[in-house]
N, C-alpha and C positions, 0 to 999 in steps of 0.2 A: 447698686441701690442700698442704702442707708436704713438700717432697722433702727436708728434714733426714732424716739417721738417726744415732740416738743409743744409745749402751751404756757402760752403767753399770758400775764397778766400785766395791767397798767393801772396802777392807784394813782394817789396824789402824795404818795411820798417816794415813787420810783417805780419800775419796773421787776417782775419776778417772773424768771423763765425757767419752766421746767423740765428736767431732764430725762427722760428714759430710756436706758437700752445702755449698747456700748459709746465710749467714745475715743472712740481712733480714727486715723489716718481717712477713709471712708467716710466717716460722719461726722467729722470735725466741719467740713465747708456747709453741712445744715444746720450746725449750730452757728457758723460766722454771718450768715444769711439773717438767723434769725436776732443774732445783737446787733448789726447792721440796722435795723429795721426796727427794734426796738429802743436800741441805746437812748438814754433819756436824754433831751437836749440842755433842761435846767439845770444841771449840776445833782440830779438825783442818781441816789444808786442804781444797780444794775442787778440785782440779785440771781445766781441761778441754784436753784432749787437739785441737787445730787443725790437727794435721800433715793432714787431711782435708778441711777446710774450703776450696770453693775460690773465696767470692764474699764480703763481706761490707761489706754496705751502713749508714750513719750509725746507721740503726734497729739493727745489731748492735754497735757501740764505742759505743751509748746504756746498750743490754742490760747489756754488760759492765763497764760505770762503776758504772751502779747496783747489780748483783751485788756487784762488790767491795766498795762501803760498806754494804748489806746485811748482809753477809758480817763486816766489820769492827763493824758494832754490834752483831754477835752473838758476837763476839770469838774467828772465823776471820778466811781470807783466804782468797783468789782464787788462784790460781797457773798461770798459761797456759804452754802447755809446746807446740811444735811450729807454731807459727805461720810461716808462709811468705805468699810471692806477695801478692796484691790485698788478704790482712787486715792482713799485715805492713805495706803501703803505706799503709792507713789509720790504724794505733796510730800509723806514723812520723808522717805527714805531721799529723798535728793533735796528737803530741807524748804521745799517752797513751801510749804505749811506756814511757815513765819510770813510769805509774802502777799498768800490768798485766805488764808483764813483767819477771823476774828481772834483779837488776842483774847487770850486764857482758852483756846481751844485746839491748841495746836498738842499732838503727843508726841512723845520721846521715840526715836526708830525700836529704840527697846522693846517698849509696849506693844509693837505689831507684830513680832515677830514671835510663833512659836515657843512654849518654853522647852527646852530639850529636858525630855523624862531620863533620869539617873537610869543603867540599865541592871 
């Protein structure tokens, strides 16, 4: 069982789905359920909402790779909006940040990591 929880909304310029809890391996197929089912069909975005999200493991920046080119041969796009902590350090650290998140909002792996204190 899946301790995601998801809500859906649908405007007139795209869809915003959002996220809570972890996302890995286990609750990756509730969140593909729920863009299945939402995916806009006019070419509007897809937004999911991350400000909530607060684990996200290989199985969820897999997730969301393949959404995005999904998404792109159906001639949307992905649009990640509120990403922090341990997800933000995964898009960094293996560089999808460039591929899912708006530009100018993408940080350096530097920036996530720790500063080591002089001892």
């Amino acid at each position: 069982m899946s301790d995601l929880i998801l809500t859906t909304h649908k405007t007139s310029d795209g869809t915003t789905i959002t996220v809570a809890g972890e996302l890995d391996l286990t609750s990756c197929p509730v969140l593909e359920d729920a863009t299945c089912q939402a995916a806009p069909a006019d070419g509007a975005p897809l937004r999911i909402d991350m400000s909530q999200v607060t684990f996200m493991d290989s199985s969820g920046l897999n997730f969301l790779l393949i959404l995005r080119r999904r998404l792109a041969d159906g001639g949307s796009r992905l649009v990640l909006t509120g990403v922090q902590g341990a997800p933000m350090r995964v898009l960094t650290l293996t560089g999808a940040d460039t591929l899912l998140l708006p530009a100018g909002t993408q940080v350096h792996a530097t920036q996530m990591l720790d500063p080591v204190t002089p001892a």
